[in-house]
C-alpha positions, 0 to 999 in steps of 0.5 A: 500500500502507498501512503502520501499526500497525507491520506492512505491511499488504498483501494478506492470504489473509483477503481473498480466503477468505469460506468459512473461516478456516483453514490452508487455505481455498477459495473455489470451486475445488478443491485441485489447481486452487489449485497450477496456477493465478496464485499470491501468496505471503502473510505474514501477521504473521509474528514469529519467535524463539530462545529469548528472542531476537527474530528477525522482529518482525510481518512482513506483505507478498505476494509477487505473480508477475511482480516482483522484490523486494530484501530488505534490511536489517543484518546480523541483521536476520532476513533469512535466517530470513525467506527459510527460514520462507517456503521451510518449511525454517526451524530446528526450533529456530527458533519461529514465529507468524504465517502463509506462504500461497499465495493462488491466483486464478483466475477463478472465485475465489481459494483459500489453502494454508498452506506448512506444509501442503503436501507437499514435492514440491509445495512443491518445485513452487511454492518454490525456495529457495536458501540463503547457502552450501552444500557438495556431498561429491559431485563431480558434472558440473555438467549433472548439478548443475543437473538436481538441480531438476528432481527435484521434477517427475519421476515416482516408480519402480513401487516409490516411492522411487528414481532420478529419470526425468528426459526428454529435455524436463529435459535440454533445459530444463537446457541452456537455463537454463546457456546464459541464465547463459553457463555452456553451456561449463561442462556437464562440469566438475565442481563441485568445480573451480569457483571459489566465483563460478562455483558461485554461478552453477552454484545460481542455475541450479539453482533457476531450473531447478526453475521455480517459482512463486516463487524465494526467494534468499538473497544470491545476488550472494555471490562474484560480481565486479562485472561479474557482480552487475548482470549478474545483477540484470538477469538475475532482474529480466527472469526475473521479467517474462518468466517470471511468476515471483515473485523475493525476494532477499536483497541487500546492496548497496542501490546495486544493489537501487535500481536493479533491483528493482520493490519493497524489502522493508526489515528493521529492525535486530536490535537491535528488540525487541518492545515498543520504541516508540520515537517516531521513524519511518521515512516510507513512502507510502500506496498504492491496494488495487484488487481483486486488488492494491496499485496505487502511486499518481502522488502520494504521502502520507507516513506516520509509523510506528515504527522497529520497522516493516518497509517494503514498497514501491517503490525511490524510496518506501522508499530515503530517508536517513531510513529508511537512516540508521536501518535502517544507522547511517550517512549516506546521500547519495540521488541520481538517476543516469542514471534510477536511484537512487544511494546513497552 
């Protein structure tokens, strides 16, 4: 991947359509054929702000199927705004340029649909989206909770709206995410007898239940004790593998994001602001664009970009001291500990 004119430049909806230039192009397939097929989740310039704050600054970078990503950065760095602007929940108050996209590809050609765009029960489809906290006024049974995510996929009543008609096949899909996070025990407690840890778990399965395209977390190791947090790391690393599913978190300890993701997405500090020039640099590589994705080459090339730049790129390319002692404030020590990288 290349890193310049202080963005990421990566695999942009624009390289796949040749028919449009708008919200929604297609290339040789029809609407309904973009949604079910291979899918890429594309951010294309994205700059967001409150007012005269500047929240995102210029934020380019393609979630793909498959790989688990660690989104990292200081406290206020825009992470949670990033994560909800992508899941097209983000404040009304909030103002945005740039675009989110899903990029389709399928054999016969490739498709974009603008996250915006979409209605929600087919968002729903494609996204789960988990926010930092969240407090249900209903008590219910945890089976129940969980089941919650398999709304998106149930069939509306004779009349619309209604109770949901969930089948024996979303019971069982449920029961089979609470036994992969060891909660199978937990099916008839209900939620509010739980310790914040354990709900933690109860949403994460929740989320994995709706079984999207692309689940989007934001600090999902919160309230989790030490055993739990690599135990989970591990656990979305594999689900991403083995699902085919697209996992962006946000994560805060960098010990933990070095060791388990395929790539960092890495914000700058809050206190960049647009028009900030400054002459320092974080350093990232320089990769190989193939025709339907970045390839990361053996050998790297080092290249100079402004601190105001977000990096995108793999755990050793993007974990270096110069690039956390800026993004964080502090010294970093990076060391190699059985095969996996450790900061101190």
């Amino acid at each position: 991947m290349i890193f310049k004119n202080k963005s990421v430049v990566s695999i942009h909806p624009s390289d796949y359509s040749t028919t449009s230039s708008s919200t929604n192009s297609v290339v040789e397939c029809s609407r309904s054929e973009c949604i079910e097929t291979t899918a890429e989740l594309c951010v294309s310039n994205l700059s967001a702000w409150y007012d005269d704050k500047v929240v995102l600054s210029d934020v380019s970078f393609t979630l793909q199927r498959g790989e688990f990503v660690c989104l990292c950065g200081p406290n206020g760095a825009g992470k949670s705004t990033l994560l909800s602007v992508m899941a097209g929940v983000a404040d009304a108050k909030l103002k945005a340029t740039g675009d989110v996209k899903v990029v389709s590809i399928r054999t016969s050609g490739y498709s974009t649909i603008g996250v915006s765009k979409l209605p929600r029960h087919e968002l729903a489809r494609l996204i789960a989206y988990m926010q930092q906290n969240e407090y249900s006024e209903w008590n219910f049974l945890v089976r129940d909770y969980v089941l919650q995510g398999r709304y998106a996929w149930t069939k509306p009543s004779l009349f619309g709206a209604g109770p949901a008609n969930y089948t024996t096949s979303d019971y069982e899909l449920v029961d089979e995410v609470l036994g992969e996070f060891g909660l199978s025990d937990f099916s008839n407690r209900y939620i509010h007898e739980l310790s914040g840890g354990e709900f933690q778990k109860i949403r994460l399965a929740r989320a994995l239940a709706q079984t999207p395209k692309f689940l989007l977390l934001d600090e999902p190791a919160a309230n989790l004790d030490y055993v739990f947090e690599p135990h989970l790391m591990q656990l979305l690393r594999d689900t991403a593998h083995n699902k085919n599913l697209g996992v962006l978190a946000a994560v805060h300890d960098i010990n933990l994001a070095a060791r388990f993701a395929d790539k960092i997405l890495l914000l700058p500090p809050a206190a960049t602001t647009a028009g900030d020039e400054s002459s320092d640099s974080y350093k990232s590589s320089v990769g190989k664009k193939t025709s339907d994705s970045y390839e990361t080459p053996d050998s790297y090339e080092s290249s100079a970009v402004s601190k105001k730049s977000v990096l995108f790129g793999t755990p050793s390319d993007i974990m270096n001291t110069e690039n956390l002692k800026y993004t964080f404030g502090v010294d970093f020590e990076c060391k190699e500990i059985k095969s996996f990288q450790s900061l101190l």
